[in-house]
C-alpha positions as CSV (number, residue, x, y, z in Angstrom):
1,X,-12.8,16.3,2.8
2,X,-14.0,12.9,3.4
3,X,-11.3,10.6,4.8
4,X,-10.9,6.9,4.3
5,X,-10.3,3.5,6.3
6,X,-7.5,1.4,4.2
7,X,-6.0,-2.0,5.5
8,X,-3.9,-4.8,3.8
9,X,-2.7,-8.4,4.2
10,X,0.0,-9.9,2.2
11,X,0.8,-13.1,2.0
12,X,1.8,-14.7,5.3
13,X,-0.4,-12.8,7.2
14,X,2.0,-9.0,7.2
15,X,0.2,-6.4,8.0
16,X,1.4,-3.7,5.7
17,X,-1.2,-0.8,6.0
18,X,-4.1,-0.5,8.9
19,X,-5.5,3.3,9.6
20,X,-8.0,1.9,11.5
21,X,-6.3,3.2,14.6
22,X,-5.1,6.5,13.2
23,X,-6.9,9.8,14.3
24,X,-9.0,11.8,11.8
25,X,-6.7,14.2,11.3
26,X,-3.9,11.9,9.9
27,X,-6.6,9.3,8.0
28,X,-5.5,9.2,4.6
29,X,-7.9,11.2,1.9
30,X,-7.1,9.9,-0.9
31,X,-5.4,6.1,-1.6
32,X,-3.2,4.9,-4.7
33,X,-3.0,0.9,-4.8
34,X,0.1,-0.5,-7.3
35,X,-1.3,-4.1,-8.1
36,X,1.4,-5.6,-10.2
37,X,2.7,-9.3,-10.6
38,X,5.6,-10.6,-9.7
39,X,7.4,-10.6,-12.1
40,X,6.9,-7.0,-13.2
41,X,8.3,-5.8,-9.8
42,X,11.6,-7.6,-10.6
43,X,12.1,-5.9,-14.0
44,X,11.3,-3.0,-13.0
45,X,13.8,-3.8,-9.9
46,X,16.6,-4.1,-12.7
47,X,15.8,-1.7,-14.4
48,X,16.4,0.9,-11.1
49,X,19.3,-0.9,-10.4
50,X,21.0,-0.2,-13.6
């Protein structure tokens, strides 16, 4: 099973994922991005919260 490199930057500069340092054995295989705007994170945020 191949295995994959994955790194992000939000804004800012945060580092939120980087497996460039991970071992083989834990790279991930498969990876699921979530692009939404902003402004369909908060309503889905209120909707949870309710």
């Amino acid at each position: 099973m191949p295995t994959f490199n994955a790194f992000a930057i939000t804004g800012g500069g945060r580092h939120i994922v980087d497996t460039r340092a991970l071992t083989e054995n834990i790279k991930p295989s498969i990876l699921v991005m979530l692009m939404e705007t902003v402004e369909e994170e908060r309503a889905r945020a209120a909707v949870v919260r309710t």
